[in-house]
N, C-alpha and C positions, 0 to 999 in steps of 0.2 A: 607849878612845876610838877607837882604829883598828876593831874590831870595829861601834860604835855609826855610826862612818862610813859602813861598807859596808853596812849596815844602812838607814840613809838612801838611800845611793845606789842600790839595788838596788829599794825602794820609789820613789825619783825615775822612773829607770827603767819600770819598771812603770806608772806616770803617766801619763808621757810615751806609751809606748805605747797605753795606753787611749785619749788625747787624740785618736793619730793615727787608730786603728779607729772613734772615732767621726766622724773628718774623711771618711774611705774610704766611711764608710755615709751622710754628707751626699750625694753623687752618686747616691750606689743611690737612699736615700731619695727624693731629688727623681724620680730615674727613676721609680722605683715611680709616685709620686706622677702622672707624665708617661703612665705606663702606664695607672691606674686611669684617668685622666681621657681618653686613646685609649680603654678600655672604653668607656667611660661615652657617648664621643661615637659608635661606631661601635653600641650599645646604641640611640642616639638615632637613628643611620641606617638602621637595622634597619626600623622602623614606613616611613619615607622609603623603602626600596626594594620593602618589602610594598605598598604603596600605588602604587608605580609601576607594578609589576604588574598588579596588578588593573584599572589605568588600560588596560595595556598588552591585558590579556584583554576588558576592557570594548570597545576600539577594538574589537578582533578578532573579538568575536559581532558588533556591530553593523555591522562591514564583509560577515558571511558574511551577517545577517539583510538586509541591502541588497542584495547580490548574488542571494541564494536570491527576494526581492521581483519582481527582474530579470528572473529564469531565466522563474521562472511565464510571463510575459507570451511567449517564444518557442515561439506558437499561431500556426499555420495562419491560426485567424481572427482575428488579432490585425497579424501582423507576418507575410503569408506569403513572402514576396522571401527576407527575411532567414533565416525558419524554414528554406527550401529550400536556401539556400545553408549553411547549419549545418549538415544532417542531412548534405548532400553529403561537407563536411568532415574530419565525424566519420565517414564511413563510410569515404572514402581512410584516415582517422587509423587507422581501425582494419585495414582491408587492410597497411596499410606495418608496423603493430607485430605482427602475427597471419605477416608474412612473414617477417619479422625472429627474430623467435622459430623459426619452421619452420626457417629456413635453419641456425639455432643446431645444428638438430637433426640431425647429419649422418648418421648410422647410419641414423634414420629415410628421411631424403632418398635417402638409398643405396636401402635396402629397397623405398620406393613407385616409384623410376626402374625396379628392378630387376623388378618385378613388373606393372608396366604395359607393358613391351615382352613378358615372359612373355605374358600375356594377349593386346595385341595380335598375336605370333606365334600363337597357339593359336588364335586368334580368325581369321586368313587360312586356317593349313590346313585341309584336307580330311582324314576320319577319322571314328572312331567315336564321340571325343569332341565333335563339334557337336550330337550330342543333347543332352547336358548342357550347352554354353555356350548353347543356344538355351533350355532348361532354366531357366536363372541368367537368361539375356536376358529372357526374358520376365516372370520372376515377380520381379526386383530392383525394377522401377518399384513393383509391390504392395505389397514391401514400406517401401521410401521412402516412399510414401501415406500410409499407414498411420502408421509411427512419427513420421513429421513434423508428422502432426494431431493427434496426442498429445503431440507437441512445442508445439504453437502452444496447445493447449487449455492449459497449467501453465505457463508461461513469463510472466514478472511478477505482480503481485500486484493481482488481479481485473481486470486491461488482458487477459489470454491471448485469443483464438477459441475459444468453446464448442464446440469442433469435435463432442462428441458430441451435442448439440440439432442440429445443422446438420448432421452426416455419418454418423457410428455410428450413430445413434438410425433415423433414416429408415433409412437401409440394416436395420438387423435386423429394423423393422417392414415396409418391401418384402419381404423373405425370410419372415417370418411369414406375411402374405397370402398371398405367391406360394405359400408350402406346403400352406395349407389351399385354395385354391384349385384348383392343380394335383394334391392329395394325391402330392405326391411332391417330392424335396427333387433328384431326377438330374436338374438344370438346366444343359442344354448351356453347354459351355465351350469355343470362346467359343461367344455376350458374355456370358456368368457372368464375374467380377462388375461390368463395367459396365451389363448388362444383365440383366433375367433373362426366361426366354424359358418356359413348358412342354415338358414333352420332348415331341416327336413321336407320333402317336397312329400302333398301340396300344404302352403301358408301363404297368408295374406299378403299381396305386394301392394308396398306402396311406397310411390318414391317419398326419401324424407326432404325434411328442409333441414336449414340449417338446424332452427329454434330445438327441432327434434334431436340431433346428432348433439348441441351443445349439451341436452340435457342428458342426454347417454354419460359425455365424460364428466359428466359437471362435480362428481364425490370426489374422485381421482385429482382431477385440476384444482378442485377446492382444497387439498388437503395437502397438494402440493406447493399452494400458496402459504397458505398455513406454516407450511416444514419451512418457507424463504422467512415469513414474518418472525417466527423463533429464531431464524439463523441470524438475524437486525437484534438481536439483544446483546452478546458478548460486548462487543463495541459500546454499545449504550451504558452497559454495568459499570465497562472497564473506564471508561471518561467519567462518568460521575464519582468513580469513587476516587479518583486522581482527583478531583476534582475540591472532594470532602477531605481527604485524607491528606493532598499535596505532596503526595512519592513524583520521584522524578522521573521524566517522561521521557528518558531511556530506557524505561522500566517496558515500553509498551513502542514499536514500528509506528503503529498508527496512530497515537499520540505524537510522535515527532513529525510524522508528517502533517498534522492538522500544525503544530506548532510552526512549522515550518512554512505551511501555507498563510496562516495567519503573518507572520513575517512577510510576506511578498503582497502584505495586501495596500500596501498603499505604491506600491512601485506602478512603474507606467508601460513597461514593457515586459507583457505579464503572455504567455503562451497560452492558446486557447483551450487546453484543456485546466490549467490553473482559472483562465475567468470563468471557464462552466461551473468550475469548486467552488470558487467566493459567491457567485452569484444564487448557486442551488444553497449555500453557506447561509448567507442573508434573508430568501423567501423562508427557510426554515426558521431563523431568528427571529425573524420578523412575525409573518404570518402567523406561524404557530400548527395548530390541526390542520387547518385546512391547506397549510404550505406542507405541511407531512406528507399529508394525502395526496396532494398533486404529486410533488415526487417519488410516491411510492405506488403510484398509480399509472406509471409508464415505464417501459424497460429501462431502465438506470442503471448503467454500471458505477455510478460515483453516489448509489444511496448508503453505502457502508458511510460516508463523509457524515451522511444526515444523524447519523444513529449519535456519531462522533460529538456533533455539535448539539446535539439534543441532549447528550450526557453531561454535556462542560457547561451547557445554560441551566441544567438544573430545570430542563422540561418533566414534567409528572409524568411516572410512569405509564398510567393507564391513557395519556394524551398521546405520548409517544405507540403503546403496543397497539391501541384503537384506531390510531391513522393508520399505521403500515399495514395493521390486518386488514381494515376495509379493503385500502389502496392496491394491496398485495394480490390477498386471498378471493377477491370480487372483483374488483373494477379493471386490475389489468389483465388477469386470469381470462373476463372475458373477452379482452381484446385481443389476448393472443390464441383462444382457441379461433375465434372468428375469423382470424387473420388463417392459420392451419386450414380451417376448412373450406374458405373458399378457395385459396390456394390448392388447394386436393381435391375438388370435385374433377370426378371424371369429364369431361368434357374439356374443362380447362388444361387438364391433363394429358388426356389425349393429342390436342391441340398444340399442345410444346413437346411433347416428344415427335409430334409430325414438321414441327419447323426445325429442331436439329438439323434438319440437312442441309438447310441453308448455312449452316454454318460454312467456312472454306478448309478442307482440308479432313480437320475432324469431325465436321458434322455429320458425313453418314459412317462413321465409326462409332460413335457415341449413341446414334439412331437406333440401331439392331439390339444391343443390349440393354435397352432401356426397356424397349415394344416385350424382349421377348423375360423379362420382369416382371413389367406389367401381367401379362399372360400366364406366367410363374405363379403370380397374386393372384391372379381370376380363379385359374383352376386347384389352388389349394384352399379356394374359399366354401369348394362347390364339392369336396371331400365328403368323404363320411365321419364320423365323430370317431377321433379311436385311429383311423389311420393315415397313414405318411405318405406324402404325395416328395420325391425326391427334387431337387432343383435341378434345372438343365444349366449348361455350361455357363453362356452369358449371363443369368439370372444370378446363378451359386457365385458367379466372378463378384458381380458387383455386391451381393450380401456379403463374401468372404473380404471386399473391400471395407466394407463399412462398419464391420464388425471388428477389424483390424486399427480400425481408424476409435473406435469405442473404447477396445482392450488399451492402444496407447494413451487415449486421454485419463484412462483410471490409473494407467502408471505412473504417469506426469503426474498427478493428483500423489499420488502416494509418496513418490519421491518425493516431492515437497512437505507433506507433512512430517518425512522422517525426517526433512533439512529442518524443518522450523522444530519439530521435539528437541534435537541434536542442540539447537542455537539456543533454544530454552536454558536447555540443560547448561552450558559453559556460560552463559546468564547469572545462572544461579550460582555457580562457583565462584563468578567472579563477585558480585555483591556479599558472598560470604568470605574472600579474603579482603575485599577492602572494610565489612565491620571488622574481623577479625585485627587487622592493622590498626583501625582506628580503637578497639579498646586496648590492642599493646602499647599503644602511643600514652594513653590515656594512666595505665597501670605504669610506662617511667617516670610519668608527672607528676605521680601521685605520692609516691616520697619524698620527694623537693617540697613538698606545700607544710607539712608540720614545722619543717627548720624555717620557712620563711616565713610564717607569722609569728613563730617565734622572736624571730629578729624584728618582726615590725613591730609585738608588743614590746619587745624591749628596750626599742627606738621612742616606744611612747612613751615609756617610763622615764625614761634619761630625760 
């Protein structure tokens, strides 16, 4: 019986404890239960904060697609008060950040302080060296000319100055005339080359060739390529560093248009200047230098694209400036002087102003003032150094044409840049109210968060 007891009792026992482990796991249980059902609701809030978002991106195109509506309209001929006072803005904005950054740069600052009193000392004394600084004096402006309208010709995306229709182009076809006219390229320096004068009689004639007349302009054309190959950097800087950095690409035109080109690339009804985009898009991605080089090595009005795509692949700098400089500065340079001078030799010349009259109507109207241009050009070639030969009426017509036709494209030019300072400038305004909104957002929410972890720890404690 004592056995049979302990027996019971030890099965009681056993009971009992199973009773209590099921009482232990009634808590969990319901936890559990209390958990699955926080899943389930925080599963439910999941679609509620996706949805917020997209609320929250929706506001956010439609604030930028309102503002960008905005921008457009700060035109000269729209809003000029305002336009002028914007471009002004932006251009103080960008002197104070361009200063800002310089003065960062102390070594530098050292070095330019150190080296402009260098110069200006070398520059008072008396010595053998004011050959050379009169040397440098004089030929720094040439070179400034030069690369600066090679700068102004590439610089935005088809806004630049065609500086070579308007400055290179005439200048190589003058030198062309002047040579077959004078048969000689020894053109007194000075006014070579603001001027060009025959040399003094008697001098060697001899008619040039091309190879010779290329090599006349070849400083000038060189350095004018050069001034296009600098002007292919902005684009490059500004996509790589979007690129590194991921600001958004409202922040930059030509960032939205690659963006936007890229979008239409797999479509099928694509317009032929969009396939010349993808496809000069591609030989660049692909190829690499040598696809640089080719397209920077023929007149290309869609090579700002390449710069574009060369910055977003994270092409190496010196792959990038070393194509476009060959391409630019040499290989097309010498196709389009080539192309100017046979175009401009006298004969050929001659030759098309004597078929003008076949035209119907206006062809021997267009004839007379062409011939007596020509002849305009001959005999103020055949001047003496020093004095001024007047233009006769047809001639002075069509210079007073062309020069007319000059002075407007540098106003176009300028218009435009005061629209794009102006568009900058409410750019900037507008990214500085929507940070400014976004930390006032951020400074209402930021009182609510103490009381509400509060309540959460105290949620934990309970």
């Amino acid at each position: 019986m004592s056995q049979s007891s302990k027996k019971d009792g030890a099965r009681q026992r056993r009971h009992d404890e199973g009773n209590k482990g099921q009482r232990k796991q009634a808590p969990n249980g319901s936890a559990k239960g209390e958990g699955g059902s926080l899943l389930t609701d925080s599963n439910s809030k999941m679609p509620q904060s996706n949805n917020s978002k997209n609320q929250l991106n929706k506001k956010d195109k439609q604030q930028k697609d309102k503002e960008r509506n905005e921008r457009v309209k700060f035109v000269l001929w729209r809003r000029p008060l305002q336009t002028l006072m914007y471009c002004a803005l932006e251009l103080i904005e960008l002197l104070r950040t361009w200063s800002i950054r310089l003065l960062k740069q102390r070594l530098l600052m050292a070095a330019i302080l150190v080296l402009g009193i260098l110069i200006s000392f070398l520059y008072k004394q008396d010595g053998p060296h004011q050959a050379y600084i009169e040397l440098v004096h004089k030929n720094t402006w040439f070179f400034v000319y030069w690369i600066g309208l090679g700068v102004l010709s590439s610089v935005g995306l088809g806004t630049g100055l065609h500086t070579f229709l308007l400055y290179l182009g005439p200048h190589i076809a003058s030198v062309t005339l002047a040579a077959y006219e004078c048969n000689s390229l020894d053109f007194p320096s000075p006014p070579y080359p603001d001027e060009i004068v025959c040399p003094a009689e008697p001098y060697a004639k001899q008619v040039p060739n091309i190879w010779s007349i290329m090599t006349k302009v070849r400083l000038e054309a060189f350095l004018w390529g050069l001034g296009t190959a600098l002007g292919e950097l902005p684009p490059y800087f500004m996509a790589k560093a979007a690129r590194l950095s991921g600001y958004d690409s409202d922040d930059s035109e030509e960032l939205a248009e690659f963006e936007a080109l890229n979008a239409k690339r797999n479509k099928k009804n694509l317009s032929l200047i969009d396939k010349a985009k993808l496809r000069m898009e591609r030989i660049v991605e692909r190829v690499g230098f040598f696809g640089i080089l080719a397209c920077a090595s023929i007149p290309n009005p869609l090579f700002d694209l390449a710069g574009i795509t060369c910055g977003h692949f994270m092409v190496p700098f010196w792959t990038f400036f070393g194509a476009t400089f060959i391409g630019k500065a040499i290989v097309k340079m010498h196709i389009q002087k080539m192309f100017v001078i046979i175009g401009f030799n006298e004969p050929l010349i001659e030759s098309a102003v004597d078929k003008l009259r076949l035209l119907p109507y206006l062809g021997p109207k267009l004839q007379q003032p062409f011939k007596t241009l020509l002849q305009d050009q001959k005999t103020r070639l055949h001047r003496k150094k020093g004095s001024n030969i007047p233009r006769t009426g047809s001639g002075n017509l069509l210079s007073t044409i062309f020069d007319t036709f000059v002075m407007l494209m540098i106003c176009y030019f300028v218009v435009s840049l005061v629209n794009s300072l102006a568009q900058s400038y409410h750019k900037r305004l507008c990214k500085k109210n929507r940070a400014a909104a976004t930390s006032w957002a951020a400074q209402e929410k930021s009182p609510n968060e103490p009381v509400r972890k509060q309540g959460k720890s105290r949620a934990m404690r309970d």
